[in-house]
C-alpha beads as a LAMMPS data file, in Angstrom:
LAMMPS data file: protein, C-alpha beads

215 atoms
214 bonds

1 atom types
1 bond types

-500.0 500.0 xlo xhi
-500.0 500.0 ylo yhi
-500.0 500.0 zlo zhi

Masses

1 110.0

Atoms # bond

1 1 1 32.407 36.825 438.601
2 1 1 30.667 36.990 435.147
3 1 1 32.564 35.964 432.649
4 1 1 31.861 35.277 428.391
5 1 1 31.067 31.779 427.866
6 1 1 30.897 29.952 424.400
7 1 1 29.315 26.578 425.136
8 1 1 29.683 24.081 422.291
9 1 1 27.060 20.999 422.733
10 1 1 25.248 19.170 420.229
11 1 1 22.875 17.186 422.270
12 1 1 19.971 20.487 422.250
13 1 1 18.831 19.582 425.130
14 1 1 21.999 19.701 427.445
15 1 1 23.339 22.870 425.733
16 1 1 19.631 24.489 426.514
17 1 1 20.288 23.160 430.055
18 1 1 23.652 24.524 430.501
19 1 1 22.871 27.892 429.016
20 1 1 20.168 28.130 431.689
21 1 1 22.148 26.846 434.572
22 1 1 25.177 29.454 433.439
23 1 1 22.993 32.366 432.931
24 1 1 21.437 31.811 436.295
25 1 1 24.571 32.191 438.031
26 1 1 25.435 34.951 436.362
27 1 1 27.329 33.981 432.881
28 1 1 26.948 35.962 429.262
29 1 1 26.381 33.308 427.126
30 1 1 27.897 35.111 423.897
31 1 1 27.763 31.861 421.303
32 1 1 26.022 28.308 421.622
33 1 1 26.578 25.994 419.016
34 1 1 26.331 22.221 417.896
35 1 1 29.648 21.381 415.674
36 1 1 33.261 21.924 416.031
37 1 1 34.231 24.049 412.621
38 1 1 31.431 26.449 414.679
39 1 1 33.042 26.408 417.607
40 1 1 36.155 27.777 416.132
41 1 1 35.031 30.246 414.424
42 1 1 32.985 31.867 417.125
43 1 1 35.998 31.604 419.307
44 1 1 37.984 33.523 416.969
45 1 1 34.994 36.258 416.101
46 1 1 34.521 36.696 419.832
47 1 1 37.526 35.942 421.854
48 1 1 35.276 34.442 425.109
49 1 1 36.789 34.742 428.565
50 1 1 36.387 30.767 428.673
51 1 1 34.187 27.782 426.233
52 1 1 32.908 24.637 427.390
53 1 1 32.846 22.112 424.650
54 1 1 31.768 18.523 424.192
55 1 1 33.915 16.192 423.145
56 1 1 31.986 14.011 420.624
57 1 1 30.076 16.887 418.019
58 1 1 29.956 16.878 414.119
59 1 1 31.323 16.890 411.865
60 1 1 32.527 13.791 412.281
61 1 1 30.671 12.754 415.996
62 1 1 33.972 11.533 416.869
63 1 1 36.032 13.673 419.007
64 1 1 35.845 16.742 416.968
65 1 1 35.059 19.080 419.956
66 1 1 38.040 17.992 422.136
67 1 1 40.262 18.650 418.731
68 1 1 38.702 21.533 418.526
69 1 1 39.565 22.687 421.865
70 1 1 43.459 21.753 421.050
71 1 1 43.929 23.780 418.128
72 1 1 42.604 26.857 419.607
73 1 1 44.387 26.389 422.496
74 1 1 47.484 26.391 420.519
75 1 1 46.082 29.501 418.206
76 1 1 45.116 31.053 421.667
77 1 1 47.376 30.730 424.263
78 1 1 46.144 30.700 427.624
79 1 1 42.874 30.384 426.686
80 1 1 40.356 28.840 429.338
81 1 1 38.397 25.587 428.213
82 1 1 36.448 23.586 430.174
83 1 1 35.842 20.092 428.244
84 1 1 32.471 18.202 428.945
85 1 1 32.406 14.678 428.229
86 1 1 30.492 10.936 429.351
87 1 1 33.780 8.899 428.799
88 1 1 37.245 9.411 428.772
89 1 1 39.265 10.113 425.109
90 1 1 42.716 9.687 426.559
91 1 1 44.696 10.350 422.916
92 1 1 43.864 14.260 422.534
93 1 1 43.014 14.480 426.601
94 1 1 46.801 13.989 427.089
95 1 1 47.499 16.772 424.357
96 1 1 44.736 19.531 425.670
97 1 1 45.872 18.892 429.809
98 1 1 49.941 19.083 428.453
99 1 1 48.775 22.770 426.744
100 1 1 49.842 26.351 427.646
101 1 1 51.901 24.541 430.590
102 1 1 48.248 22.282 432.157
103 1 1 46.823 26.030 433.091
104 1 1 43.260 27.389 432.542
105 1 1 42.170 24.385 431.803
106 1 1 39.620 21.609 432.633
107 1 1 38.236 17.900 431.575
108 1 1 35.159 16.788 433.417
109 1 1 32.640 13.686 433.163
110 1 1 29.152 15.273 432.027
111 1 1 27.579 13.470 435.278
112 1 1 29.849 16.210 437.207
113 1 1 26.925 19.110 436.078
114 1 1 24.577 17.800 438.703
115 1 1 26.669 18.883 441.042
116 1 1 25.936 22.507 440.200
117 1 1 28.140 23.930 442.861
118 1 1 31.575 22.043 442.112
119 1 1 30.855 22.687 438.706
120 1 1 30.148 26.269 438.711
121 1 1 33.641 26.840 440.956
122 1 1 35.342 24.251 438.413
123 1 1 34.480 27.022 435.710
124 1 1 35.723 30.187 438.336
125 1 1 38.953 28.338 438.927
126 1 1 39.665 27.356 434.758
127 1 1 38.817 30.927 434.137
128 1 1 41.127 32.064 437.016
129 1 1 43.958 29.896 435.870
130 1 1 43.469 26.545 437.322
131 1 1 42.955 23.328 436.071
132 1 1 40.661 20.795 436.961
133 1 1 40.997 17.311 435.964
134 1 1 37.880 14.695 436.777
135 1 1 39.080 11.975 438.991
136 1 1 38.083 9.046 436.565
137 1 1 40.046 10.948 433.992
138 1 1 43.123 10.850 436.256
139 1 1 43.056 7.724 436.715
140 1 1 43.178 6.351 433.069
141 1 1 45.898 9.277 431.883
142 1 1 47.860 7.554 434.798
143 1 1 47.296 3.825 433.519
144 1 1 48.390 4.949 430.101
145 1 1 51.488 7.339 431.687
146 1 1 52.512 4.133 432.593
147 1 1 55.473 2.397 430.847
148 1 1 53.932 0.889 427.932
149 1 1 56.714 -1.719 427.517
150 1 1 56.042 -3.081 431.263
151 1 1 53.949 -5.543 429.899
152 1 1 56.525 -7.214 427.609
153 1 1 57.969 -10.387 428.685
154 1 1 61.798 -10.278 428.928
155 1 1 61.828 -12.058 424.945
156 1 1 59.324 -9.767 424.159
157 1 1 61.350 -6.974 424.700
158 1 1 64.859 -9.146 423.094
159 1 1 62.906 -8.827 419.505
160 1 1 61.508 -5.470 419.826
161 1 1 65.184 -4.165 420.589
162 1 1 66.226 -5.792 417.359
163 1 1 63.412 -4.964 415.424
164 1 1 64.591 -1.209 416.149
165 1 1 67.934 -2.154 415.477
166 1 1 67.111 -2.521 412.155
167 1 1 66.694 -6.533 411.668
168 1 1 64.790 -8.473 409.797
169 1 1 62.781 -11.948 411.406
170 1 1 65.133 -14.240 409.998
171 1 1 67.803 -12.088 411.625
172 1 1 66.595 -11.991 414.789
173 1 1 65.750 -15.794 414.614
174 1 1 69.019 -16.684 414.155
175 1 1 70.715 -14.071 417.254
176 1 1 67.831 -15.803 419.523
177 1 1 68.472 -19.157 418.304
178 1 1 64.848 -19.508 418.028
179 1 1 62.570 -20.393 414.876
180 1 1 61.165 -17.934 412.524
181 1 1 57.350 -19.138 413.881
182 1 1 58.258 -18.328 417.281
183 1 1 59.866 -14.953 416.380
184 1 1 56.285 -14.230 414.249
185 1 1 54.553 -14.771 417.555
186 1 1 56.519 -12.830 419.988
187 1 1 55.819 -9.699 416.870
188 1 1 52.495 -10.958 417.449
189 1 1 52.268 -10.315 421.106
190 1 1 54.313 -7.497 421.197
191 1 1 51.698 -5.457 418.514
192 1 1 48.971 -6.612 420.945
193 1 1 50.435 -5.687 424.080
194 1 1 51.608 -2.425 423.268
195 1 1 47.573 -2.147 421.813
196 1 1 48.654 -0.709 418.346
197 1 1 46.144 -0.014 415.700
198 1 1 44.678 -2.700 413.110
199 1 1 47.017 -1.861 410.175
200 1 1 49.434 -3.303 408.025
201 1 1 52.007 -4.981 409.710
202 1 1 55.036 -2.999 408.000
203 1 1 53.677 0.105 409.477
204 1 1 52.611 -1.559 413.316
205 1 1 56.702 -2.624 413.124
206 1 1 57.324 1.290 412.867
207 1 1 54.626 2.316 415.652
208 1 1 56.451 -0.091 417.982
209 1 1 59.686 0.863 417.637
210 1 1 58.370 4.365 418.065
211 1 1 57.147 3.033 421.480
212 1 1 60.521 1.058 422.140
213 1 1 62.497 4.597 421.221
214 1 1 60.514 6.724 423.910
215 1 1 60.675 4.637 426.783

Bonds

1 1 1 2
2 1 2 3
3 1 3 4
4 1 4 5
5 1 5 6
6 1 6 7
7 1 7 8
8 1 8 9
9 1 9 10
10 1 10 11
11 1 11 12
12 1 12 13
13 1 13 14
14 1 14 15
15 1 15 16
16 1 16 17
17 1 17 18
18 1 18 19
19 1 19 20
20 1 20 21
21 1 21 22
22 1 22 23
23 1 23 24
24 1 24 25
25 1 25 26
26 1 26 27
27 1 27 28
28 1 28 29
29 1 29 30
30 1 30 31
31 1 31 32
32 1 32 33
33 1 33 34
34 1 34 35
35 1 35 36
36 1 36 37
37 1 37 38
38 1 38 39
39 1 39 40
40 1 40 41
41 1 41 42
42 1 42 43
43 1 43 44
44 1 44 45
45 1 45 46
46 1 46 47
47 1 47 48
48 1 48 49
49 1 49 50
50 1 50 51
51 1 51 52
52 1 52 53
53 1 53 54
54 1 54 55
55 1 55 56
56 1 56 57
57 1 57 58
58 1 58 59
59 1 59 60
60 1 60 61
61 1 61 62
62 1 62 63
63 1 63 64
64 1 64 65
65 1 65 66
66 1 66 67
67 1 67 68
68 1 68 69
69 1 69 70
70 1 70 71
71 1 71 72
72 1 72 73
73 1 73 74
74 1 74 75
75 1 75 76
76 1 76 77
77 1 77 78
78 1 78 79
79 1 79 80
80 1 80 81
81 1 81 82
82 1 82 83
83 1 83 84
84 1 84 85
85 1 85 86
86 1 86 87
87 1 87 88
88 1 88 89
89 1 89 90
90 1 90 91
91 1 91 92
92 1 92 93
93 1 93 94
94 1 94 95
95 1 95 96
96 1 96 97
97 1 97 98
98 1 98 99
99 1 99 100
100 1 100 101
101 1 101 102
102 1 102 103
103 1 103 104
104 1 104 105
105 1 105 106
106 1 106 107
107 1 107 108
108 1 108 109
109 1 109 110
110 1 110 111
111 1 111 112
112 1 112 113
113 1 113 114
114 1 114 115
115 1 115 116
116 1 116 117
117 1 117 118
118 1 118 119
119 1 119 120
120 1 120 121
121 1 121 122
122 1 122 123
123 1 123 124
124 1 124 125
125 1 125 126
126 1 126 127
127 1 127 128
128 1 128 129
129 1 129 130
130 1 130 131
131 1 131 132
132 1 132 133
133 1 133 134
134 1 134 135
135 1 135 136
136 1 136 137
137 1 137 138
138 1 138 139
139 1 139 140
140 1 140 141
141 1 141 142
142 1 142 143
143 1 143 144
144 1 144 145
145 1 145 146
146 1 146 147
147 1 147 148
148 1 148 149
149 1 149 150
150 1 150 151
151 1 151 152
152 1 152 153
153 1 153 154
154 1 154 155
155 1 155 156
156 1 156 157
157 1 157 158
158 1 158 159
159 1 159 160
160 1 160 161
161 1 161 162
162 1 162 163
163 1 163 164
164 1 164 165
165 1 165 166
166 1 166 167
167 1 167 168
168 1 168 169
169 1 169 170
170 1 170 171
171 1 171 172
172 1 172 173
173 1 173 174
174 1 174 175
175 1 175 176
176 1 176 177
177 1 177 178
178 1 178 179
179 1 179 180
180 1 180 181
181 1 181 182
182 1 182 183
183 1 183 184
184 1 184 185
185 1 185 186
186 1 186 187
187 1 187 188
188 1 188 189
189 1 189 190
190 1 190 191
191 1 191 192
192 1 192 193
193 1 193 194
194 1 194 195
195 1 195 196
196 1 196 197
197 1 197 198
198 1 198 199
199 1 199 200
200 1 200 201
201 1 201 202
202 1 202 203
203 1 203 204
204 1 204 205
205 1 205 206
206 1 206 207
207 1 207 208
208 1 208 209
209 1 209 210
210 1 210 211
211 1 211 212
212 1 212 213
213 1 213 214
214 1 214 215
């Protein structure tokens, strides 16, 4: 079937190529462009049956597109997307495959387009309803699905439980019967298990027991 396309791509080259390849099978390319802030706004002046976006465009080369594709999803519900990408950006991947119930919706490797066929019926079955999830990208969404507190050691997870009880270090030193200097180190471990962000270490204390609360 022909359907409305908006591809958003801000390597030239690769949106020239997949205009061409779409257009050949029998796509209406009705908006190409190279940055995200474009990419919604054509969305909203045009209302495509489905866009394929890139994940990394300006403003920001970071993972504008895939936020891009988020937000409209939410202004548009139900709206096919098909994101195009050469790595895996798990934080807003998670968010996009969880929207409008993980329907009409898609998140492929870029190395997926030479395989013109699959990737042509990946764009029939988004636009149809379906979703279709590279099988690289399922396999990190399920590492990270995974209990995030698993790799705690059993004291480990003693001072994160009173850290989110409210205690301060000499507190929980003295319940543990341990020194303040080991307590500092199990904090220490427990920030770079759970892989929290460089920050300061008031606001790390709150991301973990964030973690601790939804497990």
């Amino acid at each position: 079937m022909s359907l409305r396309l908006i591809v958003a791509e801000d390597a030239v080259l690769l949106r020239e190529g997949l205009i061409g390849l779409l257009q050949r099978v029998g796509h209406d390319i009705i908006a190409a462009v190279g940055d995200s802030d474009t990419l919604i706004t054509a969305t909203r002046a045009e209302q495509p049956d489905l866009i394929i976006t890139d994940v990394r465009m300006p403003p920001t080369r970071s993972d504008d597109g895939l936020r891009a594709a988020v937000q409209l999803r939410e202004e548009f519900p139900g709206l096919p997307v098909l994101v195009l990408s050469q790595y895996v950006e798990r934080s807003y991947a998670l968010g996009l495959l969880d929207s409008g119930g993980g329907t009409a919706v898609g998140y492929l490797l870029k190395e997926r387009i030479a395989a013109v066929t699959d990737f042509t019926a990946a764009i029939d079955q988004i636009a149809n309803g379906g979703t279709v999830v590279d099988p690289e990208v399922i396999q990190q969404l399920v590492r990270i699905r995974k209990d995030p507190l698993e790799a705690l050691s059993p004291r480990e997870h003693e001072v994160l439980g009173l850290i989110a009880q409210g205690h301060a270090n000499s507190t929980i030193a003295t319940q543990l019967f341990i020194s303040p200097a080991a307590v500092n180190k199990h904090i220490g471990n427990i920030f770079s298990k759970l892989d929290l962000p460089t920050t300061t270490d008031g606001h790390r204390r709150v991301l973990a027991v964030l973690t601790y609360l939804r497990t």
